[in-house]
C-alpha positions as CSV (number, residue, x, y, z in Angstrom):
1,X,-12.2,11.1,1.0
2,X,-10.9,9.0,-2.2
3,X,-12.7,5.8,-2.4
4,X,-9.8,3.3,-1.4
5,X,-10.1,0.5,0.6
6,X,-7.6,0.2,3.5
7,X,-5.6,-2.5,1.7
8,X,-4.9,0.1,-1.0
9,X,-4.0,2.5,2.2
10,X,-1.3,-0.3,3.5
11,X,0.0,-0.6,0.1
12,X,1.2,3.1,-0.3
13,X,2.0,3.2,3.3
14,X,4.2,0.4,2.8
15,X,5.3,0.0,-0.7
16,X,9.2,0.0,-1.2
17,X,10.0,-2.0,2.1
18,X,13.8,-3.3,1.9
19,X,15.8,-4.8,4.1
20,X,18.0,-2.6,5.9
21,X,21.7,-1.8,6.8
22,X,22.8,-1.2,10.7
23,X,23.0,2.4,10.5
24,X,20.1,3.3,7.3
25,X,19.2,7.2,8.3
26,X,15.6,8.3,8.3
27,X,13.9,9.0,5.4
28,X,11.4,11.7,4.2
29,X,10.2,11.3,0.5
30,X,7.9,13.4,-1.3
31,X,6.0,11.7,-4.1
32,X,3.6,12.3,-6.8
33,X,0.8,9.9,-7.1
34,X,-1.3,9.7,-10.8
35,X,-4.4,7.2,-10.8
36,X,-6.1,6.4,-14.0
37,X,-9.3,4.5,-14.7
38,X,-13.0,5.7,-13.5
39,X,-12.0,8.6,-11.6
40,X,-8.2,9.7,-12.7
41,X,-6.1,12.6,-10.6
42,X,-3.2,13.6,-9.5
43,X,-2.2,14.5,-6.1
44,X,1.4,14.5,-3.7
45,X,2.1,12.7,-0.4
46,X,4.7,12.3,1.6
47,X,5.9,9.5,3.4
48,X,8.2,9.8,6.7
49,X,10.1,6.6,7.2
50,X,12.2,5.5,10.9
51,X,13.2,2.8,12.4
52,X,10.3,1.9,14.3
53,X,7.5,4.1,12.1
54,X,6.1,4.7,8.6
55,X,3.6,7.6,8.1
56,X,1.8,8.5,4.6
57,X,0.6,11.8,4.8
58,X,-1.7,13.7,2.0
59,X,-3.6,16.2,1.8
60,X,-7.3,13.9,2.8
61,X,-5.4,11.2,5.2
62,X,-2.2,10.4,7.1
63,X,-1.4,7.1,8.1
64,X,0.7,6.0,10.5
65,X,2.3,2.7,10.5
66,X,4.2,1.4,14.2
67,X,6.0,-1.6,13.8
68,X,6.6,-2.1,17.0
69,X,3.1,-1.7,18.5
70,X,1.7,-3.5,15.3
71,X,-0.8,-1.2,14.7
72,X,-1.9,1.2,11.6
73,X,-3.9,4.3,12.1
74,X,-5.8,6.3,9.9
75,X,-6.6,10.0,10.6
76,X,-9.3,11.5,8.4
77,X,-8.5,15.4,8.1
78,X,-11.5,16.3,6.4
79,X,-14.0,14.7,8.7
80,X,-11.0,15.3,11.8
81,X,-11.9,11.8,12.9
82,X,-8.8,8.3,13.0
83,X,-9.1,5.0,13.7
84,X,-6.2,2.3,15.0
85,X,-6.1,-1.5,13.7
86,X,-4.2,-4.4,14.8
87,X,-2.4,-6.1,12.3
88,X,-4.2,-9.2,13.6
89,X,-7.4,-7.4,13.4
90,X,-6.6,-6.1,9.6
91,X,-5.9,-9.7,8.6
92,X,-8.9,-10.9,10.1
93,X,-10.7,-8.3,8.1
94,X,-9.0,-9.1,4.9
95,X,-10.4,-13.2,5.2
96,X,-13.5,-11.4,5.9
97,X,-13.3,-8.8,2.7
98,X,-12.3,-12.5,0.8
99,X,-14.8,-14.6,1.7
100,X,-17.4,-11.8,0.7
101,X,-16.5,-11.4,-2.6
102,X,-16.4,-15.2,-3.3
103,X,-20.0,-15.2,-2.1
104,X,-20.9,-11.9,-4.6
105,X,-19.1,-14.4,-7.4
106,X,-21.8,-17.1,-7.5
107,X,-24.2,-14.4,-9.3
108,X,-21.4,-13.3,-11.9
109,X,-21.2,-14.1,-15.1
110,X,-18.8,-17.3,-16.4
111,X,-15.8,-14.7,-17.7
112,X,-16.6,-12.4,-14.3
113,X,-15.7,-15.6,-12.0
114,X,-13.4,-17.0,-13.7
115,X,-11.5,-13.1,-14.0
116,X,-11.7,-13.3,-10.2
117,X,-10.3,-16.9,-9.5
118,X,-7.0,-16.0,-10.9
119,X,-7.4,-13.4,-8.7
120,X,-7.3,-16.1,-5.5
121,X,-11.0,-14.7,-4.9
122,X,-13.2,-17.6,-6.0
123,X,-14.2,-20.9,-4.1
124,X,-10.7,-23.3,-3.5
125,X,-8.8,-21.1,-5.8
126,X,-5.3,-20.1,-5.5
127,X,-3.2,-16.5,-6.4
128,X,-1.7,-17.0,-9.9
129,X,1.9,-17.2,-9.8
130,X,3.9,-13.9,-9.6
131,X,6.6,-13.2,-12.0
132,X,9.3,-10.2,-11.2
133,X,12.4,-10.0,-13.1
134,X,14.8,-7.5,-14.2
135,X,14.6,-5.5,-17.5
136,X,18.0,-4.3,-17.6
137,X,16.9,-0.8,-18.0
138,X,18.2,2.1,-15.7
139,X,17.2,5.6,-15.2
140,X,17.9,8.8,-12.8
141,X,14.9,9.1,-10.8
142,X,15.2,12.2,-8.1
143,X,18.7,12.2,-8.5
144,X,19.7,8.1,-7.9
145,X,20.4,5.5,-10.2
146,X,17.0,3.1,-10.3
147,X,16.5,0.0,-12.1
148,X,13.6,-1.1,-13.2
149,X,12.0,-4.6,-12.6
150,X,8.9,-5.9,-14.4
151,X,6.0,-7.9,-12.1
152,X,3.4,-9.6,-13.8
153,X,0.4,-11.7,-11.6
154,X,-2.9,-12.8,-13.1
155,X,-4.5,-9.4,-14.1
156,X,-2.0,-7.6,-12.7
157,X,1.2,-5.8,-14.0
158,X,3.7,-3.3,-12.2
159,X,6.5,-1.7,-13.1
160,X,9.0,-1.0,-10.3
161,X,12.1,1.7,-10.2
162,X,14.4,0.9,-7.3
163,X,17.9,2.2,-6.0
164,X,19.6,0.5,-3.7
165,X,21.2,3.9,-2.9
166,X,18.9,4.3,-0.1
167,X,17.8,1.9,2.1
168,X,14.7,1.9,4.8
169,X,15.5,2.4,8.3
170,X,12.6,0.0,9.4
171,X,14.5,-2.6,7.6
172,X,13.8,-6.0,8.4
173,X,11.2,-5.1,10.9
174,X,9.3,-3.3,7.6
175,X,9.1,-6.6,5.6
176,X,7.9,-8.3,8.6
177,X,5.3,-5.7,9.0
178,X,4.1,-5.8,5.5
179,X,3.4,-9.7,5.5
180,X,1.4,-9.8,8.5
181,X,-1.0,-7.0,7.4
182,X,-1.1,-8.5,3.9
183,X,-1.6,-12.5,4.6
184,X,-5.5,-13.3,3.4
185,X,-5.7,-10.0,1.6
186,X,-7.1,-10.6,-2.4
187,X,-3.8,-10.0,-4.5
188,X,-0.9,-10.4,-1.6
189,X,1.5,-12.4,-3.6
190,X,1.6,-9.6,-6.3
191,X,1.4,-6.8,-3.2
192,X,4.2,-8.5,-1.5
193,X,6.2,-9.5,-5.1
194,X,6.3,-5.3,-5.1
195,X,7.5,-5.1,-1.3
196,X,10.6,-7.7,-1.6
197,X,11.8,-5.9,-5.3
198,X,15.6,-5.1,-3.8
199,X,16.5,-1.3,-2.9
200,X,13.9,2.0,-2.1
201,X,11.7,2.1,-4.9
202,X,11.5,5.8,-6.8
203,X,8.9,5.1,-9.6
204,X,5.7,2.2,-9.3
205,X,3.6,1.7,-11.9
206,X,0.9,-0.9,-11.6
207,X,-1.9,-1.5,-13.7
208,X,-5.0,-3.7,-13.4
209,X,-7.1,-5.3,-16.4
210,X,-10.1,-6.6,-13.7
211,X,-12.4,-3.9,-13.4
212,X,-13.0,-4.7,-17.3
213,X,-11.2,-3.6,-20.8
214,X,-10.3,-0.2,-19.3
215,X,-8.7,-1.1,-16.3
216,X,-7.5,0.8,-13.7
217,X,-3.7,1.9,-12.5
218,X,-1.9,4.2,-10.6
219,X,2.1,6.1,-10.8
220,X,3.5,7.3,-7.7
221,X,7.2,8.6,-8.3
222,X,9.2,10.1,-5.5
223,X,10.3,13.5,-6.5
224,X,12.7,14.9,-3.7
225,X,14.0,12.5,-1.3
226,X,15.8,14.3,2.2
227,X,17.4,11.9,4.7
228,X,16.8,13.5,8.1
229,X,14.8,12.7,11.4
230,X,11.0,13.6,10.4
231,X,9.3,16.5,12.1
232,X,7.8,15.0,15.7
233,X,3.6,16.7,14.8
234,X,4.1,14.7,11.3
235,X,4.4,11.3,13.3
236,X,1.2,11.3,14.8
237,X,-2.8,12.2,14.8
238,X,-3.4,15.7,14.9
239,X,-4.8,16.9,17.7
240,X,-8.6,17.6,18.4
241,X,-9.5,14.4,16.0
242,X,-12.0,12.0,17.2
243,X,-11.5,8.7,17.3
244,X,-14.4,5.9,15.6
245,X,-14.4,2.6,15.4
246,X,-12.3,1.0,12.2
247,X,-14.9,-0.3,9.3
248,X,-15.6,-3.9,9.4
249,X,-15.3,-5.0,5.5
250,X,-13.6,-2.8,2.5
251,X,-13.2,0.1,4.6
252,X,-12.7,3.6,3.5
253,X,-9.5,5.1,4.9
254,X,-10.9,7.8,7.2
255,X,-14.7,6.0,6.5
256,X,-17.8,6.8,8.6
257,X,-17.0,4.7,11.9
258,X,-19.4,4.7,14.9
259,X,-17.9,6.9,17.6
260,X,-16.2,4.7,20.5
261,X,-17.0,5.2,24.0
């Protein structure tokens, strides 16, 4: 399973939420997704998007997003186990993820802490502010018209390709969704800066300088985009997986969770 914590999960599940016109059809959108940094690949997903779901699916791990119910699961499809969290519960655990990395911060070096507290991770600090504005540019992306819009947030950059050609069926109920799993999570202005950029975004780029001079970043551009009711098996757990408990801090998406009862 790729070492990602479940905010990183939410953030592809989610990313490209826009508010939504009265009769948006459903969406299906199969993307590439590049990662550079310690351990770079390449790999597709494909997200299924409807009016009252969201579901990532890959190759390693779908996740399936309910808006009504509130709830995100991740299914595991090497290890055939999933897990379900609250939105409630997945803030809780991002306050919890936070205060754990300001405590790590008081044996950092000067430059280390200070590196984080732009960050909104160190003791009283606050989120830098988080710039997004239009570059004028355009470009065809998978056969619509995007526009690309620049986000910059402490050590963070993104570059975001939208079209307001397509629109997601989720609409306002998506937004909503994305704030309440994001509020207390490390970087939520910039994550949420991303969500509110106007249209279906067909090309993210966003780049981080804090894990040192290198950095780390990751691509994911939508390739083939098909606006039709998903296939029913795609929109939840497979069948036979186990269910375990959800991790407690940083999880892994699809991680080693004790077995309910």
């Amino acid at each position: 399973m790729r070492s990602q914590t479940l905010a990183a999960v939410v953030a592809v599940s989610l990313l490209g939420i826009a508010p939504g016109r009265v009769e948006a059809k459903d969406l299906i959108l199969r993307q590439r997704v590049t990662t550079t940094g310690v351990r770079p690949e390449t790999h597709e997903t494909t997200q299924y998007w409807t009016a009252n779901s969201m579901v990532t699916d890959s190759p390693d791990n779908r996740v399936i997003v309910d808006l009504g119910a509130e709830t995100m699961t991740v299914a595991d499809k090497r290890q055939k186990t999933y897990f379900t969290q609250t939105f409630a519960e997945m803030r809780q655990q991002a306050e919890a993820m936070k205060a754990a990395m300001q405590k790590q911060m008081e044996n950092m070096p000067p430059q280390a802490r200070e590196m984080m507290g732009k960050m909104g991770m160190g003791p009283g600090a606050s989120e830098a502010a988080v710039s997004v504005k239009p570059t004028g540019k355009s470009e065809k992306i998978a056969g619509y018209e995007a526009k690309e819009y620049a986000i910059e947030g402490g050590p963070m950059t993104a570059s975001v390709w939208a079209t307001d050609a397509l629109t997601s069926p989720g609409g306002t109920k998506a937004q909503e969704a994305w704030g309440k799993m994001m509020a207390g999570a490390p970087g939520s202005k910039f994550a949420q800066a991303i969500g509110e950029v106007k249209g279906v975004p067909l090309r993210t780029t966003i780049h981080s300088t804090a894990g040192g001079t290198q950095g780390f970043g990751s691509t994911t551009e939508v390739v083939e985009v098909t606006e039709k009711t998903p296939p029913a098996d795609v929109m939840e757990v497979p069948a036979g997986f186990k269910k375990v408990a959800a991790p407690e801090i940083a999880p892994m998406h699809g991680g080693k969770g004790a077995p309910t009862q």
